[in-house]
N, C-alpha and C positions, 0 to 999 in steps of 0.2 A: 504494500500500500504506500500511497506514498503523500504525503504532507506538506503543507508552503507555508513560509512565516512571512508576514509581510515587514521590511527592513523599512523606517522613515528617515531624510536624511532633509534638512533643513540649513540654509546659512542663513547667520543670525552676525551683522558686523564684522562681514568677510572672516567667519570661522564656520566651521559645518559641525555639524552633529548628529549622531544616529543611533536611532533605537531602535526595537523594535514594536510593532503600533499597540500591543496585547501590555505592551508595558513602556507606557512612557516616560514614567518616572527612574528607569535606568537606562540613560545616554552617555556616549563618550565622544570627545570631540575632534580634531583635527584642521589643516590647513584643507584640505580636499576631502571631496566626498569618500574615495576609496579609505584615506588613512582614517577616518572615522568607524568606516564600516569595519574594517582591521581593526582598528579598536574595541570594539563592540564585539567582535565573534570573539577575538584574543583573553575578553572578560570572561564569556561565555566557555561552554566545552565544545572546541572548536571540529569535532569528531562528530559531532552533532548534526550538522550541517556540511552537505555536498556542493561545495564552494564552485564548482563546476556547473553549479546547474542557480544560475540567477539570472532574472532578466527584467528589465527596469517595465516598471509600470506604466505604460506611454499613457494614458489616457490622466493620470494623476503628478504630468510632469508641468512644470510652470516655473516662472523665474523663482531660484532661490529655495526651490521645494523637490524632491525627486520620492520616489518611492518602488523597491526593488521585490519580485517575492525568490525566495530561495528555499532551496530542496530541505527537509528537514528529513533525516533519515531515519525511518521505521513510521505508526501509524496511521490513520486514515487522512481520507482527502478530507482537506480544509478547504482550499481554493482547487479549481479549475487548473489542468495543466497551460501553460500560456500559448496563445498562437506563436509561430515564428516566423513573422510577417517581415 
């Protein structure tokens, strides 16, 4: 089976930060969206998550906001597998 987490990744004062949306009260931050999200799984058990398998949320992107879902490895579907448009 397989499971998506949705990553939320905001710049706030040319810094970015990301969490993920089930829990917004633990974010970590960075110069770039990537180093946030590496910060964020790096908190996390980063075995967790099939880092191979993310793809950004076009329809939830806008300046200064992005939102990614990623593979969460072992139970059920949460979200929809993504188009690959």
């Amino acid at each position: 089976m397989i499971v998506w987490a949705t990553i939320v990744v905001e710049q706030l004062h040319g810094h970015w930060s990301a969490w993920f949306k089930n829990e917004p009260e633990i974010g970590f931050g960075g110069e770039w969206p990537s180093q946030a999200i590496e910060r964020l799984l790096d908190a996390r058990d980063r075995e967790l998550y099939n880092t191979n398998e993310v793809y950004t949320i076009e329809d939830q992107a806008r300046d200064g906001h992005l939102e990614f879902r990623i593979r969460v490895v072992g139970g059920d579907d949460e979200f929809p597998r993504p188009s690959m448009n």
